[in-house]
N, C-alpha and C positions, 0 to 999 in steps of 0.2 A: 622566322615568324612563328607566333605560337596563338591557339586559340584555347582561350578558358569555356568552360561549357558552364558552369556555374553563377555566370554573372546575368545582368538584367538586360532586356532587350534595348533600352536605352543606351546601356555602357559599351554592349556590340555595336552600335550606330556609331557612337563616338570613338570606339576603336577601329570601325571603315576609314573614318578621317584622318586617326592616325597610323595608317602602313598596316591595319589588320583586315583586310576587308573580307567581309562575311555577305553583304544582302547583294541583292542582286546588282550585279554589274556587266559594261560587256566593253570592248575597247574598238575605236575604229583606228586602225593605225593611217592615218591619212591627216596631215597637220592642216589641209584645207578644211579638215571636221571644225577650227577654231579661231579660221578665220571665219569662218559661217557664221558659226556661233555669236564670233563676237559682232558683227557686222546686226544680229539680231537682236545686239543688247547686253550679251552673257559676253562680262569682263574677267579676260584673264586674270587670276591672281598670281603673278610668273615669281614671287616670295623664297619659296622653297620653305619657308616655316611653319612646320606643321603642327606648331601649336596655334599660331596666329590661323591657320584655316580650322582648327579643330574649335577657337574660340568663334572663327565666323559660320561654322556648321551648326553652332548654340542657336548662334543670333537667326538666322533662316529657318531653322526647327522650329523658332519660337512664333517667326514672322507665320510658317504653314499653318500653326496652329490657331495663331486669330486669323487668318482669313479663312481657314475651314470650319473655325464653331462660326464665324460671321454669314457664313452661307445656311449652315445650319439651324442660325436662329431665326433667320430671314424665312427659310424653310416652314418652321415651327410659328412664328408670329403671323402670314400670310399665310400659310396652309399653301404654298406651293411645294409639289412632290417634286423630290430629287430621283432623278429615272434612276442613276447609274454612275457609279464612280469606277476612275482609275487609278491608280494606285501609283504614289512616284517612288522610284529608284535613281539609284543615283547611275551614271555613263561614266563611261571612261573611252578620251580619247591621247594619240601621244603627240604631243609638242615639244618642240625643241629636243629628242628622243627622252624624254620624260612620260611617264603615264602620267595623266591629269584625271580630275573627276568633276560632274559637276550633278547638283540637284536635277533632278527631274520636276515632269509638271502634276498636275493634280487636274485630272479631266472630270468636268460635270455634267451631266448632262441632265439639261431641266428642257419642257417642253416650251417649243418655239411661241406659243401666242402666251407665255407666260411672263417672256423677257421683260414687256413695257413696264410690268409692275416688280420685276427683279431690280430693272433697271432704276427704276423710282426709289426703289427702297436700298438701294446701294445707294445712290444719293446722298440719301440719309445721314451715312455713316463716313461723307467727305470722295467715294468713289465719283469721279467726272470724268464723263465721256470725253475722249479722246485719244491720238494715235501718237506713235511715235519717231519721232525724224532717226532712222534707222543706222544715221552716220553719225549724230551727236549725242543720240541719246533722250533729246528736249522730247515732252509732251507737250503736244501742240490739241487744243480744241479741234472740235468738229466743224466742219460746215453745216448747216443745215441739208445741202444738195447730199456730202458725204455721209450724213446720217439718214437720208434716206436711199441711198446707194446698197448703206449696208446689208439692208434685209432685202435686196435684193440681188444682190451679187451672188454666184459660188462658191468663191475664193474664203481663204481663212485671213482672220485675224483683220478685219476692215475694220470695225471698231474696237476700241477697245475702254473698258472703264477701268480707271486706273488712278491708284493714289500711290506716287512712287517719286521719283528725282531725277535731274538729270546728271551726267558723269560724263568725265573725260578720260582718256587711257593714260592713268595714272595709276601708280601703285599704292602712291599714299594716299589711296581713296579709304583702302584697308579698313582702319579705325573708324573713318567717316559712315565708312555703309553699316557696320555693327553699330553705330549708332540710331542712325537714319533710316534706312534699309525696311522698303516694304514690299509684300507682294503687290503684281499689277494683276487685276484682271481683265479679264476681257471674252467677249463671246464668239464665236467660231461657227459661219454660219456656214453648214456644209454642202445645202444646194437649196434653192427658192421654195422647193416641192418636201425638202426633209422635216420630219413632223417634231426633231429634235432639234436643238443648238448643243454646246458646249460652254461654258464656263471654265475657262482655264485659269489658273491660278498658277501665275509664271514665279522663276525665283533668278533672277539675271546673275549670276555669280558661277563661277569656276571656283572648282578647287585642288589643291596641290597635292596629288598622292608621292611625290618624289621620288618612283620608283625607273628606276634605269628602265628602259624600253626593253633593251636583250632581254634583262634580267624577267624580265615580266612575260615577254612572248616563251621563253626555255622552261617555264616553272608555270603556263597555262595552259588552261582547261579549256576544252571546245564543246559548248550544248551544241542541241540539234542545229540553233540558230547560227551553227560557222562562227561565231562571233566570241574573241577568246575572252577567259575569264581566269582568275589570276585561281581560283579554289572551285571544285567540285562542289563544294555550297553553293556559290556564285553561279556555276555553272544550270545547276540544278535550281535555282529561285530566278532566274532569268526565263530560264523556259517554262515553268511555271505560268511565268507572267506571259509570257507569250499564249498558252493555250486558254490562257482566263482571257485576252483582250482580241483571243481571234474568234471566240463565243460571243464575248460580251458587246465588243464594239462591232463588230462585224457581223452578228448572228447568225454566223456559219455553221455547217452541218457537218462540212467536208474537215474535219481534223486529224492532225501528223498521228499515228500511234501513241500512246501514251508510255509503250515499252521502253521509250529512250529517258522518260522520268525516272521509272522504276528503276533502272538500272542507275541514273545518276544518282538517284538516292542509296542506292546500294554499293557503289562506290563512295561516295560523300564520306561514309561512317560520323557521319554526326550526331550529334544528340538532342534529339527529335523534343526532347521539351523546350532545350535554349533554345532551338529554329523555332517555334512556336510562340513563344513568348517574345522572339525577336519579330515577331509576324504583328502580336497582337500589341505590341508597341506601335509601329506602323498604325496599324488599324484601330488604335484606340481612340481617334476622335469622329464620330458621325457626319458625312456619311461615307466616312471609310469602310464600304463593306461590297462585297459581290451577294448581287438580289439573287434569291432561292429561283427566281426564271431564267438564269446563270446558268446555276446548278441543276435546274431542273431541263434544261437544252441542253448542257452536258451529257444528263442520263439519256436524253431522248434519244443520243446518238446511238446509242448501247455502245460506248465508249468504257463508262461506267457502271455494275451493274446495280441491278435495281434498291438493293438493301445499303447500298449506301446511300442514297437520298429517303430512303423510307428513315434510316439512323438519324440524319437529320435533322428530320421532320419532327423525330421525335422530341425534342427540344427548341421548340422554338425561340426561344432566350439565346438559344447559338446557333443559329443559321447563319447571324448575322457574324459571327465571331470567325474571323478570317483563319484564324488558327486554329478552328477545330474544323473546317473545313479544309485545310491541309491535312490534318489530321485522317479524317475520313476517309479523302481523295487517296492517299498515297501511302497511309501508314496503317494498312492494313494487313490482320493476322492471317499467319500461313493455311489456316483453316476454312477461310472463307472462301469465295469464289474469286480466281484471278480476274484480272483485268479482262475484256475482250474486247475488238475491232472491228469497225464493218470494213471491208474491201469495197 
């Protein structure tokens, strides 16, 4: 395997799909990770053709993309604020001792008493409320009794709005779903008292990385997260992810050292403008972004220090730019002042 550093963040996506994998990944070697999955919805593609999954990683690129301008302009037309987004990557888990991969989700979070009019204005656009028979796949309407359950239950994923198909475990669904094939959404209520939800924007599909299992675990990389990774890239944009989503989603205080990044980036030897531009592919459609209250709980930790979110600030046009806040974060000159930790 070989990585070009000279190509577009898009063309690195498409070469994760095909046997290059660069963004963030991590493997669970445990094959009940896929009967899970599937039992959730996410259909094995068991193929092995990885151009047939490179043409179905198009088709689901294309699906994330209208349903995140769709939130976006829902956003912008009703002037409901988007708190907070997560960022998808793609998993890898092994089946049949094969590494596999599959899409990740896209977590939203809009505030809870704003849902009824979320929910009205997805309407709008053919999204209907309802759940899904978890062994066929079917979406089945609400109850009235279950749609008022929803907002009041715990538990995740009780409703769900959702414009998608139903499927059988078959392989020659393949072509059907690059045709068909849409995201479902659905809202995630996390406890009766939480002042947020989630909007998740699911993407049901596996995909085939075709890589021997040995081969994979003898030639991987372990972040802090234990969790192997076939590249020091990989290694290093997984924990990434992890220290943005144990701030953002969690609004924790308490965070791992950040010495274990610096050093994966210092192992990695990659080149720091593809990782970027491979960043702001990802993040190129709204509201793919971590809010400067992120970043600014970052610094409060004195994790980071202060002159990098003052650099920031300075530009407001790029706070939002996911790639220049890696930038900032981690690609800092020998001159400045290191990293520090509270104990």
């Amino acid at each position: 395997m070989h990585q070009q550093t000279d190509v577009t963040g898009m063309t690195m996506l498409r070469a994760y799909i095909e046997m290059e994998p660069f963004s963030g990944s991590l493997a669970e070697p445990d094959e009940t990770y896929f009967h899970r999955t599937r039992v959730e919805g996410v259909h094995a593609l068991l193929t092995g053709n990885t151009t047939s999954a490179s043409e179905l990683a198009d088709s689901i690129w294309a699906r994330q993309k209208q349903a995140t301008e769709l939130l976006s302009r829902i956003s912008e037309e009703k002037g409901l604020p988007l708190i907070l987004t997560k960022g998808a990557y793609y998993t890898l888990g092994v089946h049949q001792n094969h590494v596999m991969g599959r899409r990740g989700d896209i977590d939203v979070y809009i505030d809870r008493e704003h849902w009824p009019v979320w929910q009205s204005a997805l309407a709008e656009f053919g999204y209907e409320e309802s759940k899904m028979d978890t062994h066929t796949g079917q979406l089945i309407a609400l109850t009235d009794a279950e749609r008022a359950m929803a907002y009041a239950r715990d538990t995740v994923q009780i409703a769900k709005v959702a414009k998608a198909f139903s499927f059988t475990p078959d392989q020659a669904l393949l072509n059907y779903r690059n045709q068909h094939t849409n995201a479902y959404i659905h809202p995630t209520f996390v406890s009766p008292t939480y002042s947020n939800i989630i909007v998740a924007i699911n993407f049901h599909h596996s995909l085939v990385a075709g890589l021997p299992a040995q081969r994979f675990f003898s030639e991987s990389k372990v972040p802090h997260s234990n969790l192997h990774c076939l590249k020091p890239a990989d290694a290093l944009w997984h924990s990434i992810l992890l220290y943005y989503l144990d701030v953002s989603l969690k609004l924790s205080t308490k965070l791992t050292p950040l010495f274990d990044i610096a050093k994966l980036a210092k192992e990695s030897n990659i080149d720091w403008d593809a990782f970027q531009a491979m960043i702001r592919e990802l993040d190129i459609y709204k509201p793919f972004f971590y809010t400067m209250a992120s970043i600014n709980l970052i610094c409060s930790t004195q994790v980071f220090p202060q002159f990098v979110i003052r650099s920031l600030g300075d530009q407001a046009s790029r706070r939002f730019d996911y790639g220049y806040q890696i930038h900032k974060l981690f690609h800092i000159p020998e001159s400045e002042p290191q990293f520090t930790t509270r104990t």
